[in-house]
LOTORDO-293855 format. One record per residue (C-alpha): residue number from 1; x, y, z; residue in three letters; chain. Coordinates in nm, 3 decimals, always signed. Example, Ala and Ser with C-alpha at 12.3 -4.5 7.8 and 13.67 -1.06 7.14 Angstrom:
// LOTORDO-293855
(site 1,(+1.230,-0.450,+0.780),ALA,A)
(site 2,(+1.367,-0.106,+0.714),SER,A)
***
This chain:
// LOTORDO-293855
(site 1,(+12.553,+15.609,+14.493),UNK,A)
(site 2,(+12.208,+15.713,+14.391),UNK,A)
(site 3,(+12.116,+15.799,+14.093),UNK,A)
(site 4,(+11.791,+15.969,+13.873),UNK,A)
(site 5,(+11.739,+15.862,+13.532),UNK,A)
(site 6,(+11.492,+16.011,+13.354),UNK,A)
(site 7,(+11.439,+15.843,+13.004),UNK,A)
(site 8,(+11.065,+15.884,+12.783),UNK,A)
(site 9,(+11.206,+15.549,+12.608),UNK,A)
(site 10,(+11.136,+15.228,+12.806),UNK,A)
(site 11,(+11.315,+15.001,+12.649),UNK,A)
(site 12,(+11.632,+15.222,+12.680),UNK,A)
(site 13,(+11.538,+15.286,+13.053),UNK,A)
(site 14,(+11.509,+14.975,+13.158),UNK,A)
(site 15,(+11.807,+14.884,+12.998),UNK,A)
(site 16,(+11.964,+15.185,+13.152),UNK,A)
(site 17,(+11.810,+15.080,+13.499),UNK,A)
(site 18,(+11.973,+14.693,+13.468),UNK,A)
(site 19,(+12.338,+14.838,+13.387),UNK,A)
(site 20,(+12.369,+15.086,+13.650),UNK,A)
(site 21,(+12.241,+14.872,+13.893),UNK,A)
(site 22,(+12.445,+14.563,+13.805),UNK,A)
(site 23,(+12.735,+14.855,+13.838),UNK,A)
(site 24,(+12.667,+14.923,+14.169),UNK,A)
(site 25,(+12.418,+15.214,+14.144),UNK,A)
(site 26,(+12.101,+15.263,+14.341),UNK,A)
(site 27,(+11.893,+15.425,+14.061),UNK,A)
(site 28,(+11.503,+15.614,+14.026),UNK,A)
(site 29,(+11.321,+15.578,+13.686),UNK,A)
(site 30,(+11.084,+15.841,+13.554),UNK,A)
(site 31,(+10.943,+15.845,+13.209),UNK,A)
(site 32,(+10.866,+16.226,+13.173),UNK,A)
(site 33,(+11.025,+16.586,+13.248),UNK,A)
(site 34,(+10.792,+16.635,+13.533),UNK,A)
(site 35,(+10.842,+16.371,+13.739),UNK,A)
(site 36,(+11.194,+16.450,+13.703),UNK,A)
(site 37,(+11.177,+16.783,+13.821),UNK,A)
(site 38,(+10.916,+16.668,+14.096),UNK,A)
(site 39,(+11.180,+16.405,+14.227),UNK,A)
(site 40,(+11.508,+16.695,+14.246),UNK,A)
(site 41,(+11.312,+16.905,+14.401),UNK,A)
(site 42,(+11.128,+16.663,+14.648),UNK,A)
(site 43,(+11.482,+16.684,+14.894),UNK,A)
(site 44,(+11.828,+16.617,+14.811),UNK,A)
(site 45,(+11.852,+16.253,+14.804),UNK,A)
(site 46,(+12.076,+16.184,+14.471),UNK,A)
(site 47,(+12.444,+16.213,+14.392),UNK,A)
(site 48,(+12.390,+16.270,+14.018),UNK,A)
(site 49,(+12.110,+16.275,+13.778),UNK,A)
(site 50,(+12.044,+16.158,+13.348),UNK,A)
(site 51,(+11.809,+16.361,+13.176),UNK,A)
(site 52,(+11.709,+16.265,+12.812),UNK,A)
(site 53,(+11.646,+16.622,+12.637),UNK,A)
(site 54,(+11.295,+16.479,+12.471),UNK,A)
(site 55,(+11.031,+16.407,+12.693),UNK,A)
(site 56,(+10.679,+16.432,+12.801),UNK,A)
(site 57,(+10.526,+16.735,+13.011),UNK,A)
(site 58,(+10.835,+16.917,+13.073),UNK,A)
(site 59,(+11.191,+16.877,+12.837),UNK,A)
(site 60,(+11.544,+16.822,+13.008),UNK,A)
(site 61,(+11.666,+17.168,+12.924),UNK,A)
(site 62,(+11.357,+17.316,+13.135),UNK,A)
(site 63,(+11.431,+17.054,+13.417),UNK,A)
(site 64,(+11.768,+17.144,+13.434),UNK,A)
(site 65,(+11.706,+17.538,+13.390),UNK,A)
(site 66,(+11.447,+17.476,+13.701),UNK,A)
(site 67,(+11.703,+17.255,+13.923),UNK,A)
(site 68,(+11.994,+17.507,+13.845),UNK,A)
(site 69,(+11.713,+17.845,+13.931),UNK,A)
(site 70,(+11.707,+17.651,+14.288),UNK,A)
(site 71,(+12.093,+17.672,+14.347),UNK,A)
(site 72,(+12.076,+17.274,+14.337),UNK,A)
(site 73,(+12.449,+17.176,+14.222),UNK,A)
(site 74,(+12.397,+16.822,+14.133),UNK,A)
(site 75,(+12.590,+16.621,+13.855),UNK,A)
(site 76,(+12.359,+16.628,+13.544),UNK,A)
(site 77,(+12.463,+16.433,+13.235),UNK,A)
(site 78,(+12.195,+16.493,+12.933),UNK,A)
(site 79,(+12.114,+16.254,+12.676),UNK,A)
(site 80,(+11.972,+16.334,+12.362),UNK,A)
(site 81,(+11.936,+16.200,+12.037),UNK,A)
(site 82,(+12.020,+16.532,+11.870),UNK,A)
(site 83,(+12.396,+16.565,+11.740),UNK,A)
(site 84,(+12.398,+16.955,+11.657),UNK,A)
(site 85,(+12.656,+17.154,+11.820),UNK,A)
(site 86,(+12.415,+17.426,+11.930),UNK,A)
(site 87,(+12.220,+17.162,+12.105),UNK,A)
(site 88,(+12.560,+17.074,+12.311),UNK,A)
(site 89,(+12.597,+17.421,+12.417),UNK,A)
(site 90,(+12.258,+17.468,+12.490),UNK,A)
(site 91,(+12.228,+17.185,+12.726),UNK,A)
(site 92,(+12.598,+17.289,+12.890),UNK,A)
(site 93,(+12.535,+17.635,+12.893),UNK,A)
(site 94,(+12.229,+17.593,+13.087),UNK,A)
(site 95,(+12.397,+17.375,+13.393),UNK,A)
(site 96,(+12.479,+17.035,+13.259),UNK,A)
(site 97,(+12.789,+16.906,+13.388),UNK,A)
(site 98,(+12.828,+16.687,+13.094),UNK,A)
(site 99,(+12.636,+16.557,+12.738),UNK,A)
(site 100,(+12.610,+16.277,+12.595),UNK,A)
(site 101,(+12.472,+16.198,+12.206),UNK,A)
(site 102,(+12.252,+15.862,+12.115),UNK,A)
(site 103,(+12.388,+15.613,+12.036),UNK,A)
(site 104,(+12.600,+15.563,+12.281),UNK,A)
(site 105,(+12.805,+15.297,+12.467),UNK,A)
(site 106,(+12.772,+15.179,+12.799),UNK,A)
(site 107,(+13.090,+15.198,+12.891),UNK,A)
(site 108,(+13.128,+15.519,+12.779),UNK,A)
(site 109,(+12.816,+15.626,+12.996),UNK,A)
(site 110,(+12.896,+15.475,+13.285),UNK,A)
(site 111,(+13.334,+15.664,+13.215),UNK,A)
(site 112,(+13.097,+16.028,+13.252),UNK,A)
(site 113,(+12.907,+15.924,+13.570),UNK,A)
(site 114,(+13.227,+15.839,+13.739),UNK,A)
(site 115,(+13.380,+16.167,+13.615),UNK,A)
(site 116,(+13.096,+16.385,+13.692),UNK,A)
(site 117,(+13.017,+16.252,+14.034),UNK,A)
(site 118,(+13.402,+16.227,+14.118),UNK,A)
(site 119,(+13.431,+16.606,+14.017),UNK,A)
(site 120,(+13.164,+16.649,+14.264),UNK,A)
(site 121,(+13.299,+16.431,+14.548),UNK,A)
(site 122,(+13.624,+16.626,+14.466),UNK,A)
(site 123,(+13.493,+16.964,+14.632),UNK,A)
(site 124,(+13.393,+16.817,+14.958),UNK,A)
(site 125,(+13.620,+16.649,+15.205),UNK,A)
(site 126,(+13.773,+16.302,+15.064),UNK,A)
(site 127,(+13.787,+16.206,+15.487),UNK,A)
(site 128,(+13.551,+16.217,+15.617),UNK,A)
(site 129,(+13.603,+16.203,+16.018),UNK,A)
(site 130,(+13.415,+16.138,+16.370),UNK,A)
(site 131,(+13.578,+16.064,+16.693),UNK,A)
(site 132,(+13.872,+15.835,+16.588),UNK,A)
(site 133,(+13.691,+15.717,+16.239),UNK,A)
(site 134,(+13.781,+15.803,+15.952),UNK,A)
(site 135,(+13.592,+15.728,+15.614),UNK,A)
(site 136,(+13.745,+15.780,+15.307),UNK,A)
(site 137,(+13.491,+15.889,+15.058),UNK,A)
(site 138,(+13.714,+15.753,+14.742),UNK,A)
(site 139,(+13.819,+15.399,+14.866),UNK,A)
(site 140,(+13.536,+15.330,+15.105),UNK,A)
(site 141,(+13.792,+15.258,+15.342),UNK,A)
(site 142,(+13.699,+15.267,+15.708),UNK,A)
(site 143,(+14.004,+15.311,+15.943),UNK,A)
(site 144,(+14.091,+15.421,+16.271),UNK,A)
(site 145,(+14.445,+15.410,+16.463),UNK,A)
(site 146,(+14.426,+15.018,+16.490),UNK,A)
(site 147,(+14.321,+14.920,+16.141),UNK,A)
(site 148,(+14.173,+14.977,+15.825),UNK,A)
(site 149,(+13.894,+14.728,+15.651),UNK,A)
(site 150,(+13.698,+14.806,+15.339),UNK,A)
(site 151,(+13.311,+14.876,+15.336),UNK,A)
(site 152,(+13.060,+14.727,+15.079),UNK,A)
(site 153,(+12.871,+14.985,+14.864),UNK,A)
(site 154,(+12.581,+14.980,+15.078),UNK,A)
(site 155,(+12.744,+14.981,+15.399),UNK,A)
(site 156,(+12.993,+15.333,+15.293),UNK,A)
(site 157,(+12.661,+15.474,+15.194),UNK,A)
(site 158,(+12.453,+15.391,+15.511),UNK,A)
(site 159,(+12.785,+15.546,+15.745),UNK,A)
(site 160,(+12.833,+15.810,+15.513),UNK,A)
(site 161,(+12.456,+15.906,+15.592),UNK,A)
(site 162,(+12.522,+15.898,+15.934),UNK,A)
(site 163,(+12.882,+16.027,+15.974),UNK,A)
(site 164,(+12.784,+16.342,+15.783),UNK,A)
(site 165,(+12.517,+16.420,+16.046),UNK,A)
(site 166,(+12.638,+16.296,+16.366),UNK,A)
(site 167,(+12.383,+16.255,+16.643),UNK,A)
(site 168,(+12.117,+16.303,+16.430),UNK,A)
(site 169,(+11.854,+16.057,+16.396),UNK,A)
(site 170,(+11.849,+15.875,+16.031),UNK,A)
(site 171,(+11.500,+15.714,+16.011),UNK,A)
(site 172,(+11.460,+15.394,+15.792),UNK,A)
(site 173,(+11.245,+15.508,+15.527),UNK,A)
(site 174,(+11.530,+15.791,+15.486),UNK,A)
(site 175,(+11.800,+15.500,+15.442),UNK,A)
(site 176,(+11.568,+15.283,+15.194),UNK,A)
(site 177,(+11.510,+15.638,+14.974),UNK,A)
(site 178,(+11.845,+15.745,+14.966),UNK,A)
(site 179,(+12.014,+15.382,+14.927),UNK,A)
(site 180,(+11.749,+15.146,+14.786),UNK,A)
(site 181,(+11.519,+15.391,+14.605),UNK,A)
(site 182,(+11.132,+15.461,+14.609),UNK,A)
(site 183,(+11.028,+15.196,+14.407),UNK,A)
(site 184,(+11.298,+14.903,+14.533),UNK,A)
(site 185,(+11.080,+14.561,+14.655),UNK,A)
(site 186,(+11.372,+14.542,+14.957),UNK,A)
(site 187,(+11.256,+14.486,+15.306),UNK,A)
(site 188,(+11.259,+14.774,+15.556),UNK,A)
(site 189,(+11.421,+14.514,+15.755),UNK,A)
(site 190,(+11.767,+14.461,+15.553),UNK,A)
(site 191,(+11.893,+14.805,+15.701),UNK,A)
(site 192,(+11.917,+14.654,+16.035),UNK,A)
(site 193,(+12.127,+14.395,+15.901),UNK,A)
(site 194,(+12.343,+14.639,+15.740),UNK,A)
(site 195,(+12.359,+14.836,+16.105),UNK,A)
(site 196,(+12.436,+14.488,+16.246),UNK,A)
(site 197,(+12.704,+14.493,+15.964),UNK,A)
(site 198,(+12.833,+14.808,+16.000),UNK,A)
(site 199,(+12.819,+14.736,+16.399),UNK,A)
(site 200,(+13.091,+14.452,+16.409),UNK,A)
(site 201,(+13.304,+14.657,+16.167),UNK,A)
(site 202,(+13.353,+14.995,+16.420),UNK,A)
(site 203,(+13.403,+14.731,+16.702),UNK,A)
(site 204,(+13.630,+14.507,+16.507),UNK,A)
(site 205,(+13.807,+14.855,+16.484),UNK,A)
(site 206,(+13.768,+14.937,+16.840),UNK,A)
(site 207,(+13.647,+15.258,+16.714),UNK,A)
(site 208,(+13.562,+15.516,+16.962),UNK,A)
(site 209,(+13.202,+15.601,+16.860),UNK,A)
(site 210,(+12.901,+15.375,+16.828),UNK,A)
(site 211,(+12.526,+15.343,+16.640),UNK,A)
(site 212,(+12.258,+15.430,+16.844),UNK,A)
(site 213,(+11.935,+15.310,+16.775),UNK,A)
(site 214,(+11.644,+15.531,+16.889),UNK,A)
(site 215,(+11.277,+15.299,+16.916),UNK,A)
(site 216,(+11.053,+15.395,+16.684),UNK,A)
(site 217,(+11.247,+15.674,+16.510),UNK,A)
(site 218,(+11.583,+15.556,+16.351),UNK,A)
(site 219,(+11.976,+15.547,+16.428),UNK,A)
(site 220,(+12.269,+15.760,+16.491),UNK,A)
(site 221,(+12.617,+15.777,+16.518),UNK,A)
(site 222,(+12.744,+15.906,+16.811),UNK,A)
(site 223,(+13.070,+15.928,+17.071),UNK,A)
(site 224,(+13.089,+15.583,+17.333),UNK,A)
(site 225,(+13.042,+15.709,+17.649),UNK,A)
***
């Protein structure tokens, strides 16, 4: 799951950055409003977003206002060091799916992501299904009539990708934004080992469709012939 955080306070963002990703998040860092609003609108590559209220060039409220004005219905927790109730509706009344007051715990962070994001997961299909596969979007299970095996994080989100637009081509760079993030140091190469991955699981499954690889332009997922 890939996230935006958007925190003036780098200290607190990088501390932000190390917890989410240690939880399993793939997760974007910006340091002002602008870049915030820059990255939403740039394509819809994240599952949920953090927006501090206070920050450079542009505040949260604006970025949200802005992301909401585009009919973009992404998860948006706001931080903000500000405790006054007006500020709370404020921030909700202008899209934010939830709010959340410095200091806070991690724990209780990371409780709202889950919540928001599973809210969102909620109101699209839990199975997701091509040919005889089905993925299940709340286990990460990967099943078809003669078993049932358990993806990694990285491996749901890479056939999630692909079983959402099947026989479309998914280029690499699309994988490393939506999965690794811009600014992750991974190799371009370590999404052909999670195809490889993914490969041996569909056939250990004797599923019914296969990933195509297209020279030069990317993969898809697509029916065996």
């Amino acid at each position: 799951m890939r996230l935006l955080l958007a925190e003036d306070e780098k200290d607190l963002s990088d501390a932000l950055v190390t917890v989410l990703k240690h939880n399993n998040y793939s997760v974007d860092a910006v340091y002002n409003g602008q870049d915030a609003l820059d990255y939403l609108t740039e394509g819809d590559n994240y599952d949920g977003a953090i927006l501090d209220i206070m920050m450079p060039k542009l505040d949260g409220i604006s970025v949200l206002k802005q992301v909401r004005a585009l009919g973009n219905h992404l998860p948006i927790l706001m931080l903000t060091a500000k405790s006054e109730i007006d500020d709370r509706v404020n921030g909700l009344d202008s899209g934010a799916d939830d709010y959340l007051t410095k200091p806070f715990s991690m724990k209780e962070l990371l409780a709202r992501i889950r919540a928001m994001t599973r809210r969102q997961a909620e109101t699209t299909d839990a199975i997701l299904s091509f040919g005889d596969v089905r993925l299940d979007r709340s286990t990460y299970q990967l099943s078809t009539d003669t078993g049932t095996l358990r993806l990694a994080n990285k491996e749901y989100q890479m056939l999630e990708m692909l079983m959402t637009n099947p026989g479309q081509v998914i280029s690499v760079e699309q994988f490393m934004d939506k999965i690794w993030g811009y600014d992750s140091e991974a190799e371009f190469n370590v999404v052909w080992v999670y195809i490889s991955y993914l490969r041996k699981k569909l056939t250990s499954l004797h599923a019914h469709i296969q990933i195509k690889a297209t020279r030069g332009l990317g993969y898809s997922v697509c029916m065996l012939p």
